[in-house]
N, C-alpha and C positions, 0 to 999 in steps of 0.2 A: 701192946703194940699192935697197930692195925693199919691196914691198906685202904687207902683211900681213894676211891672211883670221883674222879671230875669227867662229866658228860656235860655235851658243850647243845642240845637240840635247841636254845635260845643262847644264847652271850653269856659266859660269864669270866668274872673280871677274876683275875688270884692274886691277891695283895699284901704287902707284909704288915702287920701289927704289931710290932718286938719280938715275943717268940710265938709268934703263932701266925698260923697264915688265916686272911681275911677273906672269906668266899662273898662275890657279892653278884647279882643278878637283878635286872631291872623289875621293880615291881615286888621285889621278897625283901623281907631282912636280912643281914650278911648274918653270915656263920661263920663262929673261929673255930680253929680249928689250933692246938697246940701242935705246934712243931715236935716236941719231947713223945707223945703218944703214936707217931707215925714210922711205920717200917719202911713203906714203900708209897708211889702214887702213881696212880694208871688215868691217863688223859685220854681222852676221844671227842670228836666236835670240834665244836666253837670256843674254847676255851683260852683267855686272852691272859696270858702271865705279865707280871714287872720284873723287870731286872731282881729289883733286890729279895721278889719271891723266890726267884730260882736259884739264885746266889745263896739263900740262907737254905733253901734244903741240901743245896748242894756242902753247905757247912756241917750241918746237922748230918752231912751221910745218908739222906733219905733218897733214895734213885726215883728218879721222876721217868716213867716210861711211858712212849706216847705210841697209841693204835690208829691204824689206818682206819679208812670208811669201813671194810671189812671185818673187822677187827681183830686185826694183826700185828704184831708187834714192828713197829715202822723203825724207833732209836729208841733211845732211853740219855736220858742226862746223870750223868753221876760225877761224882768228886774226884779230884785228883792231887787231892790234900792225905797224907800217910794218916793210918785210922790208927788206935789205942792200938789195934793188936795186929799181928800178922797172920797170913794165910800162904800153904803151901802149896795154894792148887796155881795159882800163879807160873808159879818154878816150873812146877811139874807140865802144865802146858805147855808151856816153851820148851820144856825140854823135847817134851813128843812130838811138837812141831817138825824135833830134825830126825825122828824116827824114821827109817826108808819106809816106805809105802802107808806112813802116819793115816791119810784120810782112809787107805783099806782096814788098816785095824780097826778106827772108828766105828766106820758101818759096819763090821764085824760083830764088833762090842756091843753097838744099838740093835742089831739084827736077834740078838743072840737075851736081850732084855726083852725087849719086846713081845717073843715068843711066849718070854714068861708071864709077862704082864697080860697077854692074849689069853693063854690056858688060866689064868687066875679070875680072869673076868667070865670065861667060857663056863668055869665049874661055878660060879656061885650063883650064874644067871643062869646055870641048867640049858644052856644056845648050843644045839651042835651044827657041827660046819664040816663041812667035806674039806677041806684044807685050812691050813693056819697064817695062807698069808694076808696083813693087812689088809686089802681091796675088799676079800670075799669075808671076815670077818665084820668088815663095815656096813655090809650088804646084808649079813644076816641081823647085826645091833638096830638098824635102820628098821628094819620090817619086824623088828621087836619091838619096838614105841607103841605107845597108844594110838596116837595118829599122825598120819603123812610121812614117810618115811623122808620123805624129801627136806622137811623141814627139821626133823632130827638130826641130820646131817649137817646143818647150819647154825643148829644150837651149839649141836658139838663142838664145830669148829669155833664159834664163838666164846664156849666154854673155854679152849684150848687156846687161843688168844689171852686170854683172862690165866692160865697159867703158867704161858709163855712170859707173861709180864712177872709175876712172881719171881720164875726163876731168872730170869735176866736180873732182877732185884738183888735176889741175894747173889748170884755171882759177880755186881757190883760191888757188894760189901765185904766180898771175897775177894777183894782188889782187882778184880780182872777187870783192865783195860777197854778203851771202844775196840781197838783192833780186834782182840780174841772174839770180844761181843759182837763186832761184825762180822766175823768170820772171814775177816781178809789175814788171820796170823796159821798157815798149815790149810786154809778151806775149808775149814769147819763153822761153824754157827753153832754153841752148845746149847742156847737158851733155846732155837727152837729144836734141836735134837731131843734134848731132854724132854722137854714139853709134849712133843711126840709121843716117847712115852711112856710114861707117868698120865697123858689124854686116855689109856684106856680103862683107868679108872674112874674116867667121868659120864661115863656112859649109862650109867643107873642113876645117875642126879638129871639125867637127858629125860629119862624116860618117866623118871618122876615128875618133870616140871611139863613134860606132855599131855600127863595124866592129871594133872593142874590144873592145864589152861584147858583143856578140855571141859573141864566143869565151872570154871570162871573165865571163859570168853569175854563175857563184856566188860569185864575191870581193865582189858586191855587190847584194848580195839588201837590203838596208836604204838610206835616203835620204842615211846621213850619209857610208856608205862612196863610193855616186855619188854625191852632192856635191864628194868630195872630188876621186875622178877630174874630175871632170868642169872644178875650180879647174886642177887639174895640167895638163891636157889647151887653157887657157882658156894657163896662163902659159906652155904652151912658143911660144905666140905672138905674147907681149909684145915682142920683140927686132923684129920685122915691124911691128907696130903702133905701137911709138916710131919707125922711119922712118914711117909713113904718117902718124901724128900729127902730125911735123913738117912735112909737105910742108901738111895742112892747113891747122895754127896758120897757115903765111905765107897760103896762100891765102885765109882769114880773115881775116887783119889787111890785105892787099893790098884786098880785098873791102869792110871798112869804113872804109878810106880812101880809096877812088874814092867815095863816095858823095858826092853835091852836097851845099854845106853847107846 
Protein backbone atom coordinates (compact mmCIF):
# COMPACT_ATOMS: atom_id res chain seq x y z
CA UNK A 1 0.00 0.00 0.00
CA UNK A 2 1.35 3.35 -1.07
CA UNK A 3 0.46 7.19 -1.23
CA UNK A 4 0.10 8.81 -4.01
CA UNK A 5 1.26 12.51 -4.85
CA UNK A 6 -1.04 14.11 -7.77
CA UNK A 7 0.81 17.57 -8.53
CA UNK A 8 -1.12 19.55 -10.80
CA UNK A 9 2.13 22.42 -12.28
CA UNK A 10 0.46 21.59 -16.01
CA UNK A 11 -3.30 19.90 -16.07
CA UNK A 12 -4.03 16.85 -15.12
CA UNK A 13 -7.21 14.92 -15.74
CA UNK A 14 -8.03 11.76 -12.69
CA UNK A 15 -10.20 9.41 -14.49
CA UNK A 16 -11.67 6.04 -13.64
CA UNK A 17 -10.71 2.86 -15.62
CA UNK A 18 -12.76 -0.05 -13.58
CA UNK A 19 -10.60 -0.52 -10.72
CA UNK A 20 -8.05 1.69 -11.19
CA UNK A 21 -7.74 5.28 -11.48
CA UNK A 22 -6.58 6.82 -15.02
CA UNK A 23 -3.82 9.63 -14.64
CA UNK A 24 -3.78 11.51 -17.89
CA UNK A 25 -1.90 14.92 -18.94
CA UNK A 26 -1.60 16.60 -22.26
CA UNK A 27 1.38 15.40 -24.30
CA UNK A 28 2.36 12.07 -21.87
CA UNK A 29 0.88 8.67 -21.79
CA UNK A 30 -1.91 8.00 -18.96
CA UNK A 31 -0.74 6.10 -16.10
CA UNK A 32 -3.02 3.53 -14.10
CA UNK A 33 -2.83 3.38 -11.28
CA UNK A 34 -4.82 0.40 -9.29
CA UNK A 35 -7.18 1.40 -6.84
CA UNK A 36 -6.39 -1.99 -4.46
CA UNK A 37 -2.44 -0.74 -4.08
CA UNK A 38 -3.40 2.91 -2.66
CA UNK A 39 -3.57 4.01 1.10
CA UNK A 40 -4.03 7.36 0.63
CA UNK A 41 -3.87 10.38 -2.08
CA UNK A 42 -2.38 13.85 -1.64
CA UNK A 43 -3.44 16.51 -4.33
CA UNK A 44 -1.88 19.97 -5.07
CA UNK A 45 -2.26 22.17 -8.35
CA UNK A 46 -4.12 21.86 -11.22
CA UNK A 47 -5.40 18.70 -10.83
CA UNK A 48 -9.00 18.13 -12.44
CA UNK A 49 -11.05 14.90 -10.97
CA UNK A 50 -14.44 12.97 -12.46
CA UNK A 51 -17.14 12.35 -10.27
CA UNK A 52 -16.88 8.63 -10.54
CA UNK A 53 -12.76 9.02 -9.70
CA UNK A 54 -13.58 10.32 -6.42
CA UNK A 55 -16.65 8.33 -5.76
CA UNK A 56 -14.69 4.99 -6.21
CA UNK A 57 -11.76 6.08 -4.00
CA UNK A 58 -14.18 7.21 -1.86
CA UNK A 59 -15.61 3.22 -2.09
CA UNK A 60 -12.29 1.84 -1.97
CA UNK A 61 -11.71 4.00 1.53
CA UNK A 62 -8.77 5.68 0.12
CA UNK A 63 -8.90 9.51 1.61
CA UNK A 64 -8.02 11.81 -1.01
CA UNK A 65 -6.46 14.96 0.87
CA UNK A 66 -6.07 18.18 -0.86
CA UNK A 67 -3.00 21.02 -0.10
CA UNK A 68 -3.07 24.52 -0.43
CA UNK A 69 -0.43 26.61 -2.66
CA UNK A 70 1.66 26.40 0.58
CA UNK A 71 1.31 23.15 1.19
CA UNK A 72 -1.05 22.54 3.81
CA UNK A 73 -3.42 20.52 4.31
CA UNK A 74 -6.68 22.57 3.09
CA UNK A 75 -9.79 19.24 3.36
CA UNK A 76 -9.48 15.80 2.61
CA UNK A 77 -12.55 13.69 0.96
CA UNK A 78 -13.25 10.55 2.77
CA UNK A 79 -16.09 7.83 2.93
CA UNK A 80 -18.91 7.72 4.88
CA UNK A 81 -19.86 4.31 4.00
CA UNK A 82 -19.10 1.84 7.58
CA UNK A 83 -15.51 0.13 6.82
CA UNK A 84 -15.02 -3.91 7.54
CA UNK A 85 -13.81 -3.03 11.03
CA UNK A 86 -14.37 -0.62 13.88
CA UNK A 87 -12.21 2.03 15.60
CA UNK A 88 -12.49 3.32 19.04
CA UNK A 89 -10.93 6.55 18.78
CA UNK A 90 -14.03 7.81 17.31
CA UNK A 91 -15.92 7.18 20.89
CA UNK A 92 -13.21 8.34 22.69
CA UNK A 93 -13.27 11.76 20.90
CA UNK A 94 -16.55 12.50 21.48
CA UNK A 95 -16.39 11.51 24.59
CA UNK A 96 -13.56 14.20 25.46
CA UNK A 97 -15.06 16.67 23.56
CA UNK A 98 -17.48 16.95 26.74
CA UNK A 99 -14.45 16.87 29.12
CA UNK A 100 -14.38 20.54 31.14
CA UNK A 101 -11.49 22.36 29.87
CA UNK A 102 -11.19 19.27 26.80
CA UNK A 103 -8.95 21.79 24.55
CA UNK A 104 -6.61 22.60 27.83
CA UNK A 105 -5.80 19.12 28.21
CA UNK A 106 -5.09 18.75 24.69
CA UNK A 107 -2.37 21.36 24.61
CA UNK A 108 -1.20 19.96 27.70
CA UNK A 109 -0.93 16.40 26.13
CA UNK A 110 0.79 17.93 22.83
CA UNK A 111 2.88 20.27 24.91
CA UNK A 112 4.17 17.64 26.98
CA UNK A 113 4.97 15.10 23.52
CA UNK A 114 6.57 17.49 22.05
CA UNK A 115 9.21 18.29 24.56
CA UNK A 116 9.96 14.75 24.06
CA UNK A 117 10.10 14.56 20.46
CA UNK A 118 12.47 18.05 20.84
CA UNK A 119 15.13 16.32 23.31
CA UNK A 120 14.90 13.13 21.00
CA UNK A 121 15.77 15.16 17.96
CA UNK A 122 18.32 17.56 20.21
CA UNK A 123 20.36 14.15 21.34
CA UNK A 124 20.86 12.56 18.10
CA UNK A 125 21.71 15.65 16.22
CA UNK A 126 24.14 16.65 19.16
CA UNK A 127 22.15 20.70 18.67
CA UNK A 128 22.29 22.35 21.99
CA UNK A 129 19.68 25.12 22.69
CA UNK A 130 19.46 27.35 25.52
CA UNK A 131 15.66 26.51 26.06
CA UNK A 132 13.15 23.83 24.70
CA UNK A 133 10.55 25.72 23.41
CA UNK A 134 9.57 25.24 19.85
CA UNK A 135 10.44 28.86 18.21
CA UNK A 136 14.16 28.76 19.47
CA UNK A 137 14.47 24.93 18.72
CA UNK A 138 13.52 26.01 15.02
CA UNK A 139 16.05 28.68 14.99
CA UNK A 140 18.89 26.43 16.16
CA UNK A 141 17.60 23.22 13.36
CA UNK A 142 17.56 26.12 10.67
CA UNK A 143 21.14 27.32 11.01
CA UNK A 144 21.94 23.51 11.21
CA UNK A 145 21.30 22.97 7.41
CA UNK A 146 23.65 23.10 4.99
CA UNK A 147 22.38 26.06 3.35
CA UNK A 148 20.02 29.16 3.85
CA UNK A 149 18.53 28.61 6.98
CA UNK A 150 15.46 30.27 5.50
CA UNK A 151 14.76 27.79 3.18
CA UNK A 152 15.05 25.03 5.60
CA UNK A 153 12.30 26.29 7.17
CA UNK A 154 10.05 25.82 4.25
CA UNK A 155 11.20 22.60 3.33
CA UNK A 156 10.22 21.68 6.71
CA UNK A 157 7.03 23.12 6.72
CA UNK A 158 6.50 21.50 3.46
CA UNK A 159 7.68 18.36 4.82
CA UNK A 160 5.12 18.67 7.48
CA UNK A 161 2.33 19.33 5.11
CA UNK A 162 3.17 16.09 3.47
CA UNK A 163 2.69 14.39 6.97
CA UNK A 164 -0.18 16.29 8.01
CA UNK A 165 -1.95 14.50 4.87
CA UNK A 166 -0.88 11.21 6.12
CA UNK A 167 -2.24 11.54 9.23
CA UNK A 168 -5.52 13.01 8.29
CA UNK A 169 -5.31 9.77 6.13
CA UNK A 170 -5.47 7.31 8.46
CA UNK A 171 -7.64 9.18 11.03
CA UNK A 172 -10.12 8.81 8.04
CA UNK A 173 -9.81 5.23 8.05
CA UNK A 174 -10.04 5.48 11.74
CA UNK A 175 -13.68 6.64 10.94
CA UNK A 176 -13.31 10.13 12.20
CA UNK A 177 -15.62 12.32 10.76
CA UNK A 178 -14.99 15.88 8.55
CA UNK A 179 -16.08 17.61 11.89
CA UNK A 180 -13.35 16.13 14.31
CA UNK A 181 -11.12 16.45 10.96
CA UNK A 182 -11.89 20.08 10.97
CA UNK A 183 -11.65 20.72 14.25
CA UNK A 184 -15.09 22.25 14.65
CA UNK A 185 -16.12 18.98 17.17
CA UNK A 186 -14.24 20.30 21.05
CA UNK A 187 -11.69 22.96 18.73
CA UNK A 188 -9.32 20.83 18.00
CA UNK A 189 -7.83 19.92 14.61
CA UNK A 190 -5.73 16.43 15.38
CA UNK A 191 -4.23 15.85 11.91
CA UNK A 192 -2.54 19.04 12.19
CA UNK A 193 -1.64 18.66 16.00
CA UNK A 194 -0.27 15.61 15.60
CA UNK A 195 1.64 16.44 12.43
CA UNK A 196 3.15 19.01 14.60
CA UNK A 197 4.63 16.60 16.23
CA UNK A 198 5.69 13.78 14.90
CA UNK A 199 7.41 17.19 12.21
CA UNK A 200 10.27 17.12 14.52
CA UNK A 201 11.54 14.07 13.28
CA UNK A 202 11.78 15.55 9.92
CA UNK A 203 14.30 17.67 10.35
CA UNK A 204 17.49 15.43 9.38
CA UNK A 205 15.46 14.43 6.02
CA UNK A 206 15.53 18.67 5.85
CA UNK A 207 19.05 18.73 6.24
CA UNK A 208 19.80 15.88 4.15
CA UNK A 209 17.93 17.06 1.02
CA UNK A 210 19.96 20.59 1.54
CA UNK A 211 22.98 18.95 1.39
CA UNK A 212 21.49 17.36 -1.98
CA UNK A 213 20.71 20.23 -3.64
CA UNK A 214 23.62 21.79 -2.80
CA UNK A 215 25.55 19.45 -4.92
CA UNK A 216 22.86 18.97 -7.66
CA UNK A 217 21.64 22.66 -8.25
CA UNK A 218 21.03 22.27 -11.66
CA UNK A 219 18.67 19.06 -11.88
CA UNK A 220 16.50 21.53 -10.26
CA UNK A 221 16.41 25.00 -11.22
CA UNK A 222 12.30 24.90 -11.41
CA UNK A 223 9.66 24.33 -8.47
CA UNK A 224 8.22 21.15 -9.97
CA UNK A 225 11.68 19.30 -10.27
CA UNK A 226 12.29 20.29 -6.15
CA UNK A 227 8.97 19.42 -5.32
CA UNK A 228 9.60 16.30 -6.47
CA UNK A 229 12.84 15.71 -4.59
CA UNK A 230 11.78 17.01 -2.03
CA UNK A 231 8.23 14.10 -2.01
CA UNK A 232 11.13 11.55 -2.60
CA UNK A 233 13.33 12.64 -0.03
CA UNK A 234 9.73 13.11 2.47
CA UNK A 235 9.00 9.21 1.55
CA UNK A 236 12.35 7.63 2.18
CA UNK A 237 11.07 8.40 5.74
CA UNK A 238 7.74 6.90 5.86
CA UNK A 239 8.97 3.36 7.00
CA UNK A 240 10.31 5.43 10.42
CA UNK A 241 7.26 7.47 10.71
CA UNK A 242 4.76 4.43 10.51
CA UNK A 243 6.75 3.00 13.67
CA UNK A 244 6.45 6.42 15.46
CA UNK A 245 2.85 6.79 14.13
CA UNK A 246 2.03 3.83 16.01
CA UNK A 247 3.58 4.26 19.13
CA UNK A 248 1.39 7.56 18.97
CA UNK A 249 -1.96 6.41 17.80
CA UNK A 250 -1.69 4.10 21.40
CA UNK A 251 -0.33 6.88 23.22
CA UNK A 252 -3.54 8.77 21.91
CA UNK A 253 -6.01 6.55 22.44
CA UNK A 254 -4.17 5.50 26.11
CA UNK A 255 -4.64 9.51 26.57
CA UNK A 256 -8.30 9.76 25.68
CA UNK A 257 -9.20 7.06 27.84
CA UNK A 258 -7.72 8.08 31.10
CA UNK A 259 -9.70 11.06 30.83
CA UNK A 260 -12.45 11.54 33.82
CA UNK A 261 -15.72 10.85 32.37
Amino acid sequence: MQTLYLEGPTPLAVLLEGPALRLRRAGQADIATPLSRLAGIVVSGNVHWRAEALGACMDWNIPVTFLDAEGRARGACVTLRRIAWRSNLPALFERASLVPDWSGRWADWLRALTRSQIRLLLRRARIRVPDLRPATVTDACARYAPDQPALAVDRHAAMQGLLEARIASRLAREELGPAMLAGSLGGIAPARDLAAVLAWRLWPAVWRLQSYLLRHAGKHRDDVALRRRLVRFFEAEVPALEKAEQRLFAELSAFLAALPE
